[in-house]
N, C-alpha and C positions, 0 to 999 in steps of 0.2 A: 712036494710038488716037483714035476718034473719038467725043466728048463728045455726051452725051443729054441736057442738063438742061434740067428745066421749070423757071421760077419763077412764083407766084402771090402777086399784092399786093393787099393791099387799099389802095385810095387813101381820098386826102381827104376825097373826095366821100363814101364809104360802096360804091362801086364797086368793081370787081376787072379786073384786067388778068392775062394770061399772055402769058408769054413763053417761047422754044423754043430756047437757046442763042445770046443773048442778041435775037432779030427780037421784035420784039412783034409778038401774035398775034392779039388780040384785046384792048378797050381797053373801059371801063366800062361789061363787066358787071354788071347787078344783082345783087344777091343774091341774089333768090327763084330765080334764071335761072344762078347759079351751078352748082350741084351737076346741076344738066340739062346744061349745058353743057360742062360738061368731061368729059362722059361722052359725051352724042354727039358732038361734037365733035374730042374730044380723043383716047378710049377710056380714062380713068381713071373707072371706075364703080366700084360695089360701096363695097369693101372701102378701097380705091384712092382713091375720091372722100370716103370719112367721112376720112382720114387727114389729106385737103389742109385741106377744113373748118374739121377741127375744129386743124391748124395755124394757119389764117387765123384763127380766135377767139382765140385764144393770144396770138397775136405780130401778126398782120396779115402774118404771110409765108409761103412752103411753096415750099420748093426740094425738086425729087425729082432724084433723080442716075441713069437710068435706065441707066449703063454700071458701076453696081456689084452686086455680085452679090442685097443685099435692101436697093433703095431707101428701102421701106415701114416700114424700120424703124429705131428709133432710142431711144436709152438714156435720152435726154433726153425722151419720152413718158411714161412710166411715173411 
């Protein structure tokens, strides 16, 4: 089976990088330029992009597994 996963970091700098099993994709992004960007770029909008977000405020990280059946969701949110 063939692995989906995104990851999204925040770095050092205050920046954010995504990666696509395991290429980097894209490498410090701003933050204003974030939640645009992985939506046009990426197609994680909406509902999709508050998720990563508000992951990335959290912890500074957001891994989505796109090859399970509800990436989006997670026990450890609530």
């Amino acid at each position: 089976m063939k692995h989906n996963i995104w990851e999204f970091l925040r770095r050092a700098d205050g920046t954010y990088s995504v990666t696509h099993d395991g290429q980097l994709l894209s490498d410090s992004i701003p933050e204003k330029w974030l939640a645009t960007q992985i939506c046009e770029e990426y197609g994680f909008c909406g509902q999709e992009s508050q998720y990563i977000c508000a992951a990335l405020d959290r912890s500074g990280k957001c891994t989505v597994d796109l090859s399970v059946s509800d990436p989006f969701h997670s026990s450890h949110d609530e």
